[in-house]
RODO-2510 file (C-alpha; in nm, 4 decimals, decimal comma):
residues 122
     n   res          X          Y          Z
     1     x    -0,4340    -1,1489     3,2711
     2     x    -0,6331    -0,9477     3,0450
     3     x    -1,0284    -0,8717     3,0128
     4     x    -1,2520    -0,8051     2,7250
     5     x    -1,5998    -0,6729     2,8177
     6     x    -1,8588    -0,7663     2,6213
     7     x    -2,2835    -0,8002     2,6058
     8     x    -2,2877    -1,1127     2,3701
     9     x    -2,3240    -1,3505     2,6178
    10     x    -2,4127    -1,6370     2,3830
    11     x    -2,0324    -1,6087     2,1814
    12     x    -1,7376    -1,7960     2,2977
    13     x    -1,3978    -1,5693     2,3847
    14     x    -1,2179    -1,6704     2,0786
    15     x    -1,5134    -1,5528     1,8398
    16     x    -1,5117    -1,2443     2,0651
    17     x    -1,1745    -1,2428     2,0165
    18     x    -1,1571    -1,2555     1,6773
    19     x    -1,4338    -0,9910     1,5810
    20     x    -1,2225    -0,7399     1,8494
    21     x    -0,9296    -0,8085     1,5832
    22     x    -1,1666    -0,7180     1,3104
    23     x    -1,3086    -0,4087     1,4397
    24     x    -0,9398    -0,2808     1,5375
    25     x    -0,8116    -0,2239     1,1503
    26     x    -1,1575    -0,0343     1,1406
    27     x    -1,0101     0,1661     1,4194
    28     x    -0,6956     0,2171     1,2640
    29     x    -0,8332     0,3518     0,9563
    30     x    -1,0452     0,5660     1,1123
    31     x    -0,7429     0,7578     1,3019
    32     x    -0,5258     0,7459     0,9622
    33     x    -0,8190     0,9233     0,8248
    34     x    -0,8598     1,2057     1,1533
    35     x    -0,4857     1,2707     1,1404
    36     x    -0,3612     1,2553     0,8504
    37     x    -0,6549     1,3580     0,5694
    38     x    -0,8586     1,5799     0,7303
    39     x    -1,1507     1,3587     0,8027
    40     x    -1,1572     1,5566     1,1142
    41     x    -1,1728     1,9133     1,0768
    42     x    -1,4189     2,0201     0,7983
    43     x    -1,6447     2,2790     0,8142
    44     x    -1,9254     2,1118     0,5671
    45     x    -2,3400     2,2101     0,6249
    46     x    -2,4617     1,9964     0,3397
    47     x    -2,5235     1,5784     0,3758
    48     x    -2,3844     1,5718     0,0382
    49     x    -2,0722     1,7937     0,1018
    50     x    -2,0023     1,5476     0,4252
    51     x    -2,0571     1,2587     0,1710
    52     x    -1,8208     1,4113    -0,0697
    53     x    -1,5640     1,5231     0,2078
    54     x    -1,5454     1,1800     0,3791
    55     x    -1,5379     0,9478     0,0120
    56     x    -1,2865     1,1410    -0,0624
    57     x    -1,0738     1,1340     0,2474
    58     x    -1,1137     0,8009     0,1749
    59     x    -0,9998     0,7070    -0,1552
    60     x    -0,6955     0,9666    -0,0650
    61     x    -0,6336     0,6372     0,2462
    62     x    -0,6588     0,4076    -0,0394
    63     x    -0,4309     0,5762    -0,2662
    64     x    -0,1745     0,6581    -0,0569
    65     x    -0,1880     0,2590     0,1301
    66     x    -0,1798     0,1375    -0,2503
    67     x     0,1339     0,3476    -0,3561
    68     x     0,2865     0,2234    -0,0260
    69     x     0,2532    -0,1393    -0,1096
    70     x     0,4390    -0,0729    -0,4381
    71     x     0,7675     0,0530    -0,2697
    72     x     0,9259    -0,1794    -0,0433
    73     x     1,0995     0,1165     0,1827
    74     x     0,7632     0,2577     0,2665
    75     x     0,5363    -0,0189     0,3766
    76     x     0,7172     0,0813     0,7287
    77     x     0,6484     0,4335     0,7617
    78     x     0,3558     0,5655     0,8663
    79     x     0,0187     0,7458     0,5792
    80     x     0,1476     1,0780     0,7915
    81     x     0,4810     1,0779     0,6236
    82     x     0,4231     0,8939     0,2711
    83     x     0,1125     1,1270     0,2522
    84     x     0,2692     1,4853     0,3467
    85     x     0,6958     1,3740     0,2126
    86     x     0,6713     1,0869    -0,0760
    87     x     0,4105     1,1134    -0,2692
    88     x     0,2119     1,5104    -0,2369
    89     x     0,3266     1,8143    -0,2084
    90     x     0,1361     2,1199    -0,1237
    91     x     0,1800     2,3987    -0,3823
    92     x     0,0454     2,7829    -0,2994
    93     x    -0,2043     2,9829    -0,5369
    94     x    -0,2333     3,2955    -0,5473
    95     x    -0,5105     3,5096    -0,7584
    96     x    -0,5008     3,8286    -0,7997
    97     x    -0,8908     3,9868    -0,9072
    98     x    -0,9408     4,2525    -1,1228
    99     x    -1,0589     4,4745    -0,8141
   100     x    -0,7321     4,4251    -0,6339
   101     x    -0,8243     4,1709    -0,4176
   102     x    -0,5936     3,8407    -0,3405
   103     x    -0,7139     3,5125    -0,2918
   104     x    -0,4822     3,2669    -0,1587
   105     x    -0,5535     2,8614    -0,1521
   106     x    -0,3581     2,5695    -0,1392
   107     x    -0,3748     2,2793    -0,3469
   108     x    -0,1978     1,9394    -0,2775
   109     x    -0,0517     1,7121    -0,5931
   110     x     0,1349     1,4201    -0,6558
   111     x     0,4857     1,4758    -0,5946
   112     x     0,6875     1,4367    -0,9236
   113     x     1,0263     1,4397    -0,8064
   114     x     0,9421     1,1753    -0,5743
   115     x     0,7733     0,9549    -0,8669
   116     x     1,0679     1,0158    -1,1047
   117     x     1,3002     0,8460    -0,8362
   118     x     1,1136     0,5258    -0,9323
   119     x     1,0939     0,6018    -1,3278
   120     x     0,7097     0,6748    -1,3280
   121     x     0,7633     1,0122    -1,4201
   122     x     0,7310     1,0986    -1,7203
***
């Protein structure tokens, strides 16, 4: 036996239902997004850099769930792994100022090796 509380007391279970079923691939995305792109940890002050940070977390979900409906193999494993393995890598830079200092960042691309498997490298 299983429950479902709700306050819509005018809806029948099976719409109830139903919009639960909706609302759960919200939920889905929305922990893709926390654990796997960084929609989580950010350190933004500005409305506009959260805007920024977020649509872009975003479209990163949409690429990488778009790429994974292309290869058959992949529509199994989880945005974690296509996401960090397949299809980015993270590369480290390293600048050097003319005062001596050292700045180091990371930047994350596509992955070409992975790409060239699948002759869309060029």
């Amino acid at each position: 036996m299983e429950f479902l509380l709700t306050n819509d007391m005018v809806s029948s279970a099976k719409k109830i239902a139903r919009a639960y079923l909706k609302r759960w691939g919200i939920e889905t995305l929305f922990r893709a997004s926390k654990q796997s792109f960084s929609l989580e940890n950010f350190h933004n002050r500005t409305l506009s850099a959260i805007q920024n940070h977020i649509t872009l977390s975003l479209c990163a979900i949409l690429l990488v769930a778009y790429l994974r409906s292309l290869f058959k193999p992949l529509r199994e494993m989880s945005f974690a792994f296509v996401r960090r393995v397949a299809f980015f890598k993270r590369i480290r830079l390293v600048l050097k100022t003319s005062n001596g200092l050292v700045l180091m960042a990371w930047q994350t691309i596509p992955n070409p090796l992975y790409f060239k498997r699948f002759g869309l490298a060029s």
